[in-house]
VOPAGU-2260 file (C-alpha; in pm, 1 decimal, decimal comma):
REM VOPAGU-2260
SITE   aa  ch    i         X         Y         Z
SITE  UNK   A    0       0,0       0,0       0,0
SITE  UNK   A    1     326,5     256,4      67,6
SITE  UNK   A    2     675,1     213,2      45,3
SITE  UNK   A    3     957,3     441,3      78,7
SITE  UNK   A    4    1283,3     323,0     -14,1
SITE  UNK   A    5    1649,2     380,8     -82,7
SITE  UNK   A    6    1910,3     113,6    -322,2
SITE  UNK   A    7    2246,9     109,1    -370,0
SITE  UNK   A    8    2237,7     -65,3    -682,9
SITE  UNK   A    9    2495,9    -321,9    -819,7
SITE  UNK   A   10    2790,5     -89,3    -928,7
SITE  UNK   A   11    3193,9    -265,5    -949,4
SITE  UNK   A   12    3452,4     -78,8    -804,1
SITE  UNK   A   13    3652,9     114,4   -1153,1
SITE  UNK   A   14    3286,9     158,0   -1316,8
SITE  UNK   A   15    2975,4     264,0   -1220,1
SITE  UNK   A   16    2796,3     388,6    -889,9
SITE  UNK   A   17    2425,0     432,8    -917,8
SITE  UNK   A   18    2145,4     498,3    -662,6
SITE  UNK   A   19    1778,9     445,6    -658,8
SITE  UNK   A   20    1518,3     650,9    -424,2
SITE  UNK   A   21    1129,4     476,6    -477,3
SITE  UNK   A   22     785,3     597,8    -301,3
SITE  UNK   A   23     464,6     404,7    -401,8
SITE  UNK   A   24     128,0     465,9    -288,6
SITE  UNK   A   25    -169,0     277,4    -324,8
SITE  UNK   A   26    -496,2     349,8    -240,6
SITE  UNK   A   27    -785,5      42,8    -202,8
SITE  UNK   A   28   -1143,5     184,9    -311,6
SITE  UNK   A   29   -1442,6     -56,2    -200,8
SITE  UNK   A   30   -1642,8    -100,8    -488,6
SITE  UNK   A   31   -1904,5    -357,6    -299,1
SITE  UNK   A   32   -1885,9    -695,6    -138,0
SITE  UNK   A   33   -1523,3    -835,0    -190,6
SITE  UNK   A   34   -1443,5    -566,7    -488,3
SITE  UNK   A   35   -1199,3    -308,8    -424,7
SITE  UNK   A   36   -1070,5     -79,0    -686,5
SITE  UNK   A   37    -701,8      37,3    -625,2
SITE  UNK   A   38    -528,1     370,0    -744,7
SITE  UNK   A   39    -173,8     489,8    -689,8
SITE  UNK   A   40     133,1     563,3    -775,6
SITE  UNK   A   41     476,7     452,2    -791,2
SITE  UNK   A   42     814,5     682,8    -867,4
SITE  UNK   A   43    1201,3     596,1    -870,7
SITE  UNK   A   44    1450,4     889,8    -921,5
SITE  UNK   A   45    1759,6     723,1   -1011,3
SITE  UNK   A   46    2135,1     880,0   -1015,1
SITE  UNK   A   47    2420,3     683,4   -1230,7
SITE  UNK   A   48    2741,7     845,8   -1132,0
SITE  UNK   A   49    3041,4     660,8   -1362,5
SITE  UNK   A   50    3365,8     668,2   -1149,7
SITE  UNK   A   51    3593,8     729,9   -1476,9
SITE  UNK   A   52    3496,4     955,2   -1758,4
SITE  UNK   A   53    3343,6     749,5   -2004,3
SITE  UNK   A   54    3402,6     803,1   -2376,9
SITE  UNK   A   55    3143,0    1016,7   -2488,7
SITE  UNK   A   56    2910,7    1272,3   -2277,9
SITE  UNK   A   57    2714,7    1119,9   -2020,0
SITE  UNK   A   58    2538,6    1433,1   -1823,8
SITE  UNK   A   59    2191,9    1284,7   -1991,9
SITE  UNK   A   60    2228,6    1011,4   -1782,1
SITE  UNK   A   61    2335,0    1156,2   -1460,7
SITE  UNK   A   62    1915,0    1138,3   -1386,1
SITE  UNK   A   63    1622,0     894,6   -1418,7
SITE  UNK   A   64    1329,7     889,5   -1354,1
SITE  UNK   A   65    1072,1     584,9   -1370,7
SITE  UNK   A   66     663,0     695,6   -1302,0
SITE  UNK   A   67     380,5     443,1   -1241,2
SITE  UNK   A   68      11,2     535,0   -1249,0
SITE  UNK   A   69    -117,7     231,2   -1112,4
SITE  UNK   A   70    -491,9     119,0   -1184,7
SITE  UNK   A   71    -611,4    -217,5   -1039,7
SITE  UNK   A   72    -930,2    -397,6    -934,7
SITE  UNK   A   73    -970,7    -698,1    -727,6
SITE  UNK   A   74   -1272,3    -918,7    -681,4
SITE  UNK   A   75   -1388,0   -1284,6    -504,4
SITE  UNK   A   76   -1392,8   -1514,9    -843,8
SITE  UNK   A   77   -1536,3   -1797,8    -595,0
SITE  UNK   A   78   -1513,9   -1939,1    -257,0
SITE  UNK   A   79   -1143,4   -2003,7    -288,3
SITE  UNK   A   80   -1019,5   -1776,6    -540,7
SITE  UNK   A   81    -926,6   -1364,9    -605,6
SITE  UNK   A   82    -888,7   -1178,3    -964,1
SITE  UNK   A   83    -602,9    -931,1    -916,1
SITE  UNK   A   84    -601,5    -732,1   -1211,0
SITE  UNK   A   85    -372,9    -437,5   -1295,2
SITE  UNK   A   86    -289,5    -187,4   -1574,5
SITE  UNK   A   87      36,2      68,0   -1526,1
SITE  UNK   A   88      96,7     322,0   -1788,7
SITE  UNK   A   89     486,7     414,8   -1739,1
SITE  UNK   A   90     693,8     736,7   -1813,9
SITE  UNK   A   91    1078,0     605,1   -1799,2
SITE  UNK   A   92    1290,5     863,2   -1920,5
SITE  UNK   A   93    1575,1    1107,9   -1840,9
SITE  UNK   A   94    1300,5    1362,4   -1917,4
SITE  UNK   A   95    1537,7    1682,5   -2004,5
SITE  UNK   A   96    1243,5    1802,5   -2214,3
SITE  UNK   A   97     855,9    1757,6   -2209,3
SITE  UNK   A   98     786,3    1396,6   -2217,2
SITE  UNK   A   99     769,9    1285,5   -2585,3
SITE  UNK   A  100     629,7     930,7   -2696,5
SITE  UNK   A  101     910,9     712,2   -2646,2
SITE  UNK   A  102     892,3     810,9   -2247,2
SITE  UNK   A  103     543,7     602,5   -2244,4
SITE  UNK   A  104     560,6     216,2   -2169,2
SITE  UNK   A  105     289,9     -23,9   -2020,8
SITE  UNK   A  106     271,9    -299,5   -1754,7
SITE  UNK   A  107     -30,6    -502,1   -1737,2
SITE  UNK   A  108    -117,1    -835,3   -1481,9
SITE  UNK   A  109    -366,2   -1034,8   -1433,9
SITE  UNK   A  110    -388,9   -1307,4   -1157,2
SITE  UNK   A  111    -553,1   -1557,3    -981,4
SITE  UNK   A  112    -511,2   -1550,6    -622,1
SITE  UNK   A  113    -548,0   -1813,3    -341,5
SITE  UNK   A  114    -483,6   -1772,9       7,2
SITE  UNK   A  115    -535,9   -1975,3     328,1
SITE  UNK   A  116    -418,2   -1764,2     658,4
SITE  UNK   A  117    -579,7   -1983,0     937,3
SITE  UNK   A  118    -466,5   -2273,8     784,6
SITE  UNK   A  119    -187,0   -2517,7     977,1
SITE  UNK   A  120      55,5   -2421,5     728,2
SITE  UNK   A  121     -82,9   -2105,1     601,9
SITE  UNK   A  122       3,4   -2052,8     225,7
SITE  UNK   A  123     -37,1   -1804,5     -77,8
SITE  UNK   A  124     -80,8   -1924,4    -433,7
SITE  UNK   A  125     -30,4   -1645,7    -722,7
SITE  UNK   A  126     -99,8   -1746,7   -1114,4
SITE  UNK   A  127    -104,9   -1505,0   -1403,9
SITE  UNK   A  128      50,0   -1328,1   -1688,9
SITE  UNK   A  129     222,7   -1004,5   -1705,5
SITE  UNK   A  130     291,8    -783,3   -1964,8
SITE  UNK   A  131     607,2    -562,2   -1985,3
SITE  UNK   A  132     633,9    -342,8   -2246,4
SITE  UNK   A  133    1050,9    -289,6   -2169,4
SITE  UNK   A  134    1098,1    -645,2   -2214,3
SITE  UNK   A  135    1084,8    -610,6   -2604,5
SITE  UNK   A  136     874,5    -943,5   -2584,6
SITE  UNK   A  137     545,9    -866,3   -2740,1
SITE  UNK   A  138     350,9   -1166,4   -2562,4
SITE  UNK   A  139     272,8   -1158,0   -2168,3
SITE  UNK   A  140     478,1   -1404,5   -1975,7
SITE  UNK   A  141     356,5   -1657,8   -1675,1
SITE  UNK   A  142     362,1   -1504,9   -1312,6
SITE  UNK   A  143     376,6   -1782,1   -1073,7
SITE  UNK   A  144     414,2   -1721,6    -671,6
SITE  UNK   A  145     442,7   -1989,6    -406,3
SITE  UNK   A  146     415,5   -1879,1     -57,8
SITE  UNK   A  147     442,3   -2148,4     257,3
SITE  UNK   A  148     484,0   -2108,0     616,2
SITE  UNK   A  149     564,4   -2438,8     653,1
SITE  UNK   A  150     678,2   -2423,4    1023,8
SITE  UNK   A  151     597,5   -2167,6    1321,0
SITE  UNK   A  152     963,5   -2023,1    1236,4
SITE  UNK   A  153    1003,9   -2086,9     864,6
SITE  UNK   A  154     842,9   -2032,8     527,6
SITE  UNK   A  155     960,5   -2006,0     174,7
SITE  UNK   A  156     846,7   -1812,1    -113,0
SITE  UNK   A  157     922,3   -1984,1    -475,7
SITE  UNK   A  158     858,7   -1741,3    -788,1
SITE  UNK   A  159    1002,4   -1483,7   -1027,6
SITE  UNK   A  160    1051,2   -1180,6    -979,8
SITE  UNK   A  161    1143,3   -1341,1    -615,3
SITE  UNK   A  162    1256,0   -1643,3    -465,8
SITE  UNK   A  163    1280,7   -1628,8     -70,1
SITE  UNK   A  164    1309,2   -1813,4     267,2
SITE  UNK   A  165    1214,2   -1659,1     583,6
SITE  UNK   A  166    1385,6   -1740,9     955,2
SITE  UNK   A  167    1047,8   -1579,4    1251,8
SITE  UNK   A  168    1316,7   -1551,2    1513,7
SITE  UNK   A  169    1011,6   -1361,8    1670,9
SITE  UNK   A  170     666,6   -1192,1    1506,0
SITE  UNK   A  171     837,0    -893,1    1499,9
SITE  UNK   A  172    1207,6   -1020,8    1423,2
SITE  UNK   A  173    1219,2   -1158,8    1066,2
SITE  UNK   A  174    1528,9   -1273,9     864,7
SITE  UNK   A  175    1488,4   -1350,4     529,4
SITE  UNK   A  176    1765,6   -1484,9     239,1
SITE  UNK   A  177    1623,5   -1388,8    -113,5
SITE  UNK   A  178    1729,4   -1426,2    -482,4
SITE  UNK   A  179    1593,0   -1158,2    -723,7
SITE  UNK   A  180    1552,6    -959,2   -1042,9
SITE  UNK   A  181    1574,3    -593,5   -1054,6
SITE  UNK   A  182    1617,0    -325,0   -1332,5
SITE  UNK   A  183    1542,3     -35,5   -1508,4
SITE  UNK   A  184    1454,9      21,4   -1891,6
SITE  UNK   A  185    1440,4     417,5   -1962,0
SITE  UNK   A  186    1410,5     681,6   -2283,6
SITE  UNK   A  187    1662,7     900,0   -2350,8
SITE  UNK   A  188    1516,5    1178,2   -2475,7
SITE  UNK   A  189    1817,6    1320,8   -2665,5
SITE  UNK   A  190    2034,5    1032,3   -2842,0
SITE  UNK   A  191    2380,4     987,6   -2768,5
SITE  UNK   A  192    2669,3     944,8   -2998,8
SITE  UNK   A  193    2918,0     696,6   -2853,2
SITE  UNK   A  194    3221,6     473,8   -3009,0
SITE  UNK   A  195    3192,4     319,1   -3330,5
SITE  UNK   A  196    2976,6     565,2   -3480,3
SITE  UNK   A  197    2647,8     431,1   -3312,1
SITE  UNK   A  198    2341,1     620,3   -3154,2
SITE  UNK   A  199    2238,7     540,7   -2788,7
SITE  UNK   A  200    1871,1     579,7   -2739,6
SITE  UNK   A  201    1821,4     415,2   -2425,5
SITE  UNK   A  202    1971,9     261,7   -2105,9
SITE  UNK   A  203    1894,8     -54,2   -1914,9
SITE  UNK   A  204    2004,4    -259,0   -1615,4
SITE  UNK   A  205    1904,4    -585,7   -1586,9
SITE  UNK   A  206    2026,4    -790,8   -1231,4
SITE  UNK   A  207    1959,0   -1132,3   -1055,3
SITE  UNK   A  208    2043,5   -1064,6    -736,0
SITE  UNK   A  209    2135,6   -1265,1    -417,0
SITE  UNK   A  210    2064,6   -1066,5     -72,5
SITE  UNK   A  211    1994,1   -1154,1     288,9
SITE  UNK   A  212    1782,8    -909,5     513,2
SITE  UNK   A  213    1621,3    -807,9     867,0
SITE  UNK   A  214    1223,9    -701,8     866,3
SITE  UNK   A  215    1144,9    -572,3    1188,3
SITE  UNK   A  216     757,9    -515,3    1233,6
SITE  UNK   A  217     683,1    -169,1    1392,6
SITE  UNK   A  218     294,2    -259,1    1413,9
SITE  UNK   A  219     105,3    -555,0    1182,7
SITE  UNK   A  220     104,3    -376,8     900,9
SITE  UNK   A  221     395,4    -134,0     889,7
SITE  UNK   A  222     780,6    -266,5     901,3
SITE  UNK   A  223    1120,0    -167,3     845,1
SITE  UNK   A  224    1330,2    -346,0     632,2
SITE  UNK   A  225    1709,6    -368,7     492,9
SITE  UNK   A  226    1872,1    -619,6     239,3
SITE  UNK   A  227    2240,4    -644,4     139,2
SITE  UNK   A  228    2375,2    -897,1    -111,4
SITE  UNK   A  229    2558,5    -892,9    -423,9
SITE  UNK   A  230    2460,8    -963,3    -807,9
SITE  UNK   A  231    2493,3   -1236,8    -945,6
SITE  UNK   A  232    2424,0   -1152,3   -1358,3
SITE  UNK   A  233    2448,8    -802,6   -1445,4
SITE  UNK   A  234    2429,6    -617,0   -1741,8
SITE  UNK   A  235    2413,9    -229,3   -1748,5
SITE  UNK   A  236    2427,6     -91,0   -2141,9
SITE  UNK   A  237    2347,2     159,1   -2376,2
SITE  UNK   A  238    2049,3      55,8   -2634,8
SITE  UNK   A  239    1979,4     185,4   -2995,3
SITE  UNK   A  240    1608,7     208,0   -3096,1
SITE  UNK   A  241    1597,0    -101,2   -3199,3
SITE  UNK   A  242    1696,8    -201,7   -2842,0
SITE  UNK   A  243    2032,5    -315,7   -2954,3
SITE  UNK   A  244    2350,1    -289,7   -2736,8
SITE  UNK   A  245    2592,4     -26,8   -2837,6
SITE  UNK   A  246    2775,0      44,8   -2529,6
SITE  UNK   A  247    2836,7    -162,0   -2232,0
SITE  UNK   A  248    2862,9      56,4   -1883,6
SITE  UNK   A  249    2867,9    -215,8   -1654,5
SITE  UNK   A  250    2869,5    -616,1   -1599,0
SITE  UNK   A  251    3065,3    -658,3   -1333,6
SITE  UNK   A  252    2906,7    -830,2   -1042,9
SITE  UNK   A  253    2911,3    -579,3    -748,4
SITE  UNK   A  254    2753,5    -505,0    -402,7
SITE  UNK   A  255    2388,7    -419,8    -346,0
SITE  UNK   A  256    2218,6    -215,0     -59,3
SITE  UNK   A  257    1840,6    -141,2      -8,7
SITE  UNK   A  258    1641,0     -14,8     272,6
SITE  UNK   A  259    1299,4     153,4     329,8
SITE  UNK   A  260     966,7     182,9     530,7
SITE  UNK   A  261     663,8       0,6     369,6
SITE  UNK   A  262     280,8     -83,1     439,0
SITE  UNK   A  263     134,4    -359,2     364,8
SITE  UNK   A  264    -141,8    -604,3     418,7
SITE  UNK   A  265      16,5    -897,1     399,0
């Protein structure tokens, strides 16, 4: 429902260093019995800072931004299932200019959700498809998310974007070692000449990530949480409009930091 949150993304030590700040808010809307409508928002500001001067100028990059209108609607499909629908039109650019038609992507999802909390072993089940119009796949893709608490001080969470076991040292004292994707895919509103005679029209990170973290709950639906960890694939480049790689600013493996303040229901 709210996050606010700061990265220290994947950077190695001669290249790169990059930082991410993110605040999302969503808003549920009852629409009647078990249907909620849900508005919001969701905006990264992100600051690439190369270490070395790179070959060509990179002040269009110094900034990023990454916007999220979010639009979503929930609603009981039967006695043991939830739709979980949601449409995000994105602005990703370096927006040095009024926002011009290669700034606009969009997310869609659509799900089928399954929970049982008073269970013995309480679990979530998540299937779908999402569209992501940054992926340069024109088809949605599967969204599938496991979630057990298979023991009164364990559970596990199998999916993508996020794979996860959790250690309950208490309610309020929660330890958690994750693997994960993470990313960016943004505009740049005025192209960039680089080496070899090519045009950079875009940049994008794309990690998998390996992190272990501390939640601590301040009440039962607000927490704190931090992760560290390190990358395990990462590729940080310059892209054509074709979405072709023309420069390569970073794929060295490096350290990852995040930490924030979020609400949520579950």
């Amino acid at each position: 429902m709210a996050r606010i949150e700061y990265s220290s993304l994947p950077d190695s030590k001669s290249e790169t260093e990059s930082r991410r700040y993110r605040i999302l808010i969503n808003a549920p809307i009852k629409t009647g019995l078990d249907e909620y409508m849900v508005l919001g928002g969701d905006y990264s500001n992100i600051e690439i800072r190369p270490r070395n001067p790179l070959p060509f100028d990179a002040s269009s990059l110094r900034t990023l931004h990454v916007i999220d209108f979010n639009m979503g609607y929930i609603f009981k499909w039967n006695e043991n299932w939830r739709f979980v629908g949601i449409f995000s039109p994105r602005i990703a650019s370096n927006l040095e200019s009024t926002i011009v038609p290669n700034d606009f992507k969009v997310n869609a999802t659509a799900t089928l959700w399954k929970d049982r909390k008073d269970a013995e072993k309480p679990f979530r089940l998540v299937l779908g498809l999402s569209y992501n119009s940054a992926t340069g796949l024109p088809i949605p893709l599967p969204l599938i998310n496991y979630y057990r608490r298979f023991h009164p001080k364990w559970s596990y969470t199998l999916g993508i974007p996020k794979s996860q076991f959790r250690y309950y040292l208490s309610e309020k004292h929660i330890f958690d070692a994750s693997l994960f994707l993470d990313g960016y895919f943004v505009n740049i509103q005025n192209e960039i000449p680089v080496p070899d005679d090519k045009i950079a029209n875009a940049i994008s990170l794309s990690l998998v990530v390996g992190s272990i973290g501390y939640q601590f709950k301040i009440s039962k639906y607000v927490s704190w949480q931090s992760w560290i960890g390190h990358s395990i694939i990462q590729k940080g480049v310059l892209r054509d409009n074709d979405r072709n790689k023309v420069f390569e600013i970073n794929s060295d493996p490096g350290f990852y930091f995040r930490s924030g303040i979020k609400m949520s229901i579950f």
